[in-house]
C-alpha positions as CSV (number, residue, x, y, z in Angstrom):
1,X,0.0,0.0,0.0
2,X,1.7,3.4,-1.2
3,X,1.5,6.2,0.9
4,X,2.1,9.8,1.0
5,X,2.0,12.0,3.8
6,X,2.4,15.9,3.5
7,X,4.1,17.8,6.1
8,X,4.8,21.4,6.6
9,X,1.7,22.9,6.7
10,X,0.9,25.4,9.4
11,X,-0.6,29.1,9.8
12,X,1.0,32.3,8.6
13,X,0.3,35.9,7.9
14,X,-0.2,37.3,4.3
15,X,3.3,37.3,2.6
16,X,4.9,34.6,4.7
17,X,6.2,31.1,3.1
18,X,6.2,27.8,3.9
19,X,7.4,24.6,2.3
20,X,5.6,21.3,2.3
21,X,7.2,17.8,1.7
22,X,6.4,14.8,0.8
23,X,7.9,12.3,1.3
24,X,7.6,9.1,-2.3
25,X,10.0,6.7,-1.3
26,X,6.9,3.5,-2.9
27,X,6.8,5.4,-6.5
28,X,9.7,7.7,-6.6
29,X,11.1,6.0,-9.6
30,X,7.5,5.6,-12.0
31,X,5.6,8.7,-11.1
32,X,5.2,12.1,-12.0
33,X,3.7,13.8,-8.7
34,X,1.1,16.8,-8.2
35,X,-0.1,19.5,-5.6
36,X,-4.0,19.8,-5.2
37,X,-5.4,22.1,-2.7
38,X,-9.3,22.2,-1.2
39,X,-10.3,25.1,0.8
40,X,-13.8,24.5,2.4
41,X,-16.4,24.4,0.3
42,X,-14.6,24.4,-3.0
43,X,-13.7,21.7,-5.6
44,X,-10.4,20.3,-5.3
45,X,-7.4,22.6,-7.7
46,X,-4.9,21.6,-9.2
47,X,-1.9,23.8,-7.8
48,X,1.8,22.1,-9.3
49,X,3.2,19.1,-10.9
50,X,6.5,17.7,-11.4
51,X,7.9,15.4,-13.9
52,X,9.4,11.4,-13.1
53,X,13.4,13.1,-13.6
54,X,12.4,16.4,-12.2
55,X,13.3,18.5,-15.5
56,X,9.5,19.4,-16.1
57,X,7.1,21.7,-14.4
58,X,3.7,23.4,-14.2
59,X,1.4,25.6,-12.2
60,X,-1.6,27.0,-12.0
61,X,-2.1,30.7,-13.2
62,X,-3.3,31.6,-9.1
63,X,0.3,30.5,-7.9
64,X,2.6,30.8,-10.6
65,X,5.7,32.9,-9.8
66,X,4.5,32.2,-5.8
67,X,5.4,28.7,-5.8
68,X,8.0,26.5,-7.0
69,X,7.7,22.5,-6.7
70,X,11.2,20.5,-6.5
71,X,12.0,16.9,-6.1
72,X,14.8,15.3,-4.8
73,X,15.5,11.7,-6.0
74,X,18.1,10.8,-3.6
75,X,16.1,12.0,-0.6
76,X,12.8,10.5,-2.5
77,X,10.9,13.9,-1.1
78,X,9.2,16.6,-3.4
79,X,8.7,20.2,-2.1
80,X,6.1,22.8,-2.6
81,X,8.0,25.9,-1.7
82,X,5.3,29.1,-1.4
83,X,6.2,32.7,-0.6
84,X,4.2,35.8,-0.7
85,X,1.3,33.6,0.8
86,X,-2.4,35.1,0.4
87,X,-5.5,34.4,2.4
88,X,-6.8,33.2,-0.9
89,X,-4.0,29.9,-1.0
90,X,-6.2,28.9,2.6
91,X,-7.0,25.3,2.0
92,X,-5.7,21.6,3.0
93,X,-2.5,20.9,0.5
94,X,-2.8,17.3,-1.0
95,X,0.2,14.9,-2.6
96,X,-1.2,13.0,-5.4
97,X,1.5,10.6,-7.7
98,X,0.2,9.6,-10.6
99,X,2.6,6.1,-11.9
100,X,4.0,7.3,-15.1
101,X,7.2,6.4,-17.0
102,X,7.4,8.8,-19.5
103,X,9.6,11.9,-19.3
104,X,7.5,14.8,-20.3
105,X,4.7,16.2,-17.6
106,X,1.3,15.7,-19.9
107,X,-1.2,18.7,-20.5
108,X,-3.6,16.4,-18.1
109,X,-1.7,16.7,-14.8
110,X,-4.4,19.1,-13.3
111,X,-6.7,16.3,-13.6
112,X,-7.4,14.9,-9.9
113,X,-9.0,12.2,-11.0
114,X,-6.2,10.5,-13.1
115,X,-4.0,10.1,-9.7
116,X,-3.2,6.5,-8.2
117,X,-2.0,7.5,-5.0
118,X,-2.9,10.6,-2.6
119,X,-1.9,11.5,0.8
120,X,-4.1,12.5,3.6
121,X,-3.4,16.5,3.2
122,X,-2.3,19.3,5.5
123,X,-3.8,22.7,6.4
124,X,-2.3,26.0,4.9
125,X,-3.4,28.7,6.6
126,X,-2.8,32.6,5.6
127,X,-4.3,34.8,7.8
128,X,-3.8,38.7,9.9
């Protein structure tokens, strides 16, 4: 049984940063592996990806030049670094892995519901 578990979350004020992990020892070598995010009452969004090798990235217009995703393949951990955090990114931060062998990060990677694997999530919040 894979699983992920996302760490780092916590509450800041507006323009603060904090860096999530998580940790993909089970599928660090086959998967390409996402960001979601859910605030309350919301549908799930699609927030960053990162390629199998690490070369390849994406995010969403709301966070783009905020956040920046990494992944270390000798560690087996990929980060979700965000600064210049707004009360709008408030919402539980989810790791999804989606088992991949290919290089390239597909157009598709904002769709939740392709992922295998998710983790349990952990709260972001930004607030005075």
């Amino acid at each position: 049984q894979v699983q992920l578990v996302e760490s780092g979350g916590g509450s800041v004020q507006p323009g603060g940063s904090l860096r999530l992990s998580c940790p993909i020892v089970q599928v660090s070598s086959n998967s390409w592996i996402a960001w979601f995010r859910q605030a309350p009452g919301k549908e799930r969004e699609a927030v960053s990806a990162i390629s199998r090798n690490g070369d390849r990235t994406d995010y969403s217009k709301s966070v783009k030049g905020r956040f920046t995703i990494s992944r270390d393949n000798v560690k087996n951990t990929v980060y979700l670094q965000m600064n210049n955090l707004k009360p709008g990114d408030t919402a539980v931060y989810y790791c999804a892995a989606k088992l991949y062998l290919g290089e390239h990060l597909p157009p598709s990677w904002d769709r939740a519901s392709i992922y295998d694997y998710w983790g349990q999530g952990t709260q972001v919040t930004v607030s005075t």
